[in-house]
NUDRENDREN-892418 format. One record per residue (C-alpha): residue in one letter; z, y, x. Coordinates in steps of 0.2 Angstrom, whole numbers, padded with zeros to 4 digits, always signed. Example, Ala and Ser with C-alpha at 12.3 -4.5 7.8 and 13.67 -1.06 7.14 Angstrom:
<recs>
A+0039-0022+0062;S+0036-0005+0068;
</recs>
This chain:
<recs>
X-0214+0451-0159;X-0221+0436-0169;X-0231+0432-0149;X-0216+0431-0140;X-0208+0420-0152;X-0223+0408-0152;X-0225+0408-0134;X-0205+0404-0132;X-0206+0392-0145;X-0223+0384-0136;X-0213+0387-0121;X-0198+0377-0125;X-0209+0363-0134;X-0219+0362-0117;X-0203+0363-0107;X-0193+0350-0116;X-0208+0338-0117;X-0208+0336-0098;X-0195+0328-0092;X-0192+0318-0075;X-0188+0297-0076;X-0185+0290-0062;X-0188+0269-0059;X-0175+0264-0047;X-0180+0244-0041;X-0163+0234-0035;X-0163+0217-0029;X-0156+0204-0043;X-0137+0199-0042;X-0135+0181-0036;X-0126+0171-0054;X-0111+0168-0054;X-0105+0152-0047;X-0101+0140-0062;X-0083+0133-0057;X-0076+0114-0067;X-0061+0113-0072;X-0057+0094-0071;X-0039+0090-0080;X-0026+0087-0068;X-0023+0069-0064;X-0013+0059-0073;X+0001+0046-0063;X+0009+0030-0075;X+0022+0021-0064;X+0023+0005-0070;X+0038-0006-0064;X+0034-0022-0055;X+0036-0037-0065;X+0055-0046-0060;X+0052-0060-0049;X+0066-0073-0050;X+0064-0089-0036;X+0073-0106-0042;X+0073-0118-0030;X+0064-0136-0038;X+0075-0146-0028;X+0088-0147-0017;X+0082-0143+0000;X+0078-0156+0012;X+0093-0165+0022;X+0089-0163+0040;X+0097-0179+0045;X+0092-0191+0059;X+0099-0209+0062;X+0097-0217+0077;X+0099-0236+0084;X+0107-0236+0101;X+0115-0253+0111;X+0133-0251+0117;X+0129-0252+0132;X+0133-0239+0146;X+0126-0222+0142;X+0120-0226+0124;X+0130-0217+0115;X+0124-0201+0126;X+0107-0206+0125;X+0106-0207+0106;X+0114-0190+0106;X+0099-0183+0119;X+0087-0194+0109;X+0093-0184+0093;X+0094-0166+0100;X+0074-0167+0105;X+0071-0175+0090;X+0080-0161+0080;X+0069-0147+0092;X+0053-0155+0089;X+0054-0156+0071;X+0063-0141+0066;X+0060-0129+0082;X+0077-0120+0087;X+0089-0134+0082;X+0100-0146+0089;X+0109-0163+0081;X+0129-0163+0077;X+0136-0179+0074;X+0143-0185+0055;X+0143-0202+0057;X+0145-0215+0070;X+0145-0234+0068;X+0148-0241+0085;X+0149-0258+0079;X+0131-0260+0072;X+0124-0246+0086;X+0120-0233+0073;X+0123-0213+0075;X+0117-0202+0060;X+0116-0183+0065;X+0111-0168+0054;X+0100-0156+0063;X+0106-0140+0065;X+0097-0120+0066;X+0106-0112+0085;
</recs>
């Protein structure tokens, strides 16, 4: 009886010494992608500074005196004379009349935006 309990204790020994491990080889996982976190942005509004236009002088008087004889048409021709003059000078404008010295031959027109 004392055989048969060697042999099972030299069997059991034997058996639980050989045991099976197994290698298994797997292809390495791609890392983890890496991921910044940036800070949201940040928006300041800032007002525009207050712009406030004075005018340094008075504006300029568009005015035009002009020297006609009293003959026929001068009085007319002074007016026409004033209107191109008004129209080359200030582009779409034409001459009113705000004084007339007929004595001395003298219109005075201001120039006028149409």
């Amino acid at each position: 009886m004392k055989t048969i309990g060697i042999a099972a204790l030299v069997a059991a020994v034997v058996i639980g010494g050989c045991t099976v491990k197994n290698t298994t080889v797997k292809e390495a996982e791609a890392p983890p992608t890496v991921v910044y976190q940036q800070p949201a942005p940040t928006v300041v509004y800032q007002a525009p500074p207050t712009v406030v236009h004075q005018p340094l002088t008075e504006p300029p008087t568009r005015s035009v005196s002009i020297t006609y004889n009293g003959g026929m048409n001068g009085f007319e021709l002074a007016t026409q004379r004033a209107n191109r003059w008004c129209a080359d000078n200030y582009g779409n404008a034409a001459a009113r009349l705000i004084a007339d010295d007929r004595n001395a031959g003298r219109a005075t027109y201001v120039c006028v935006a149409l």
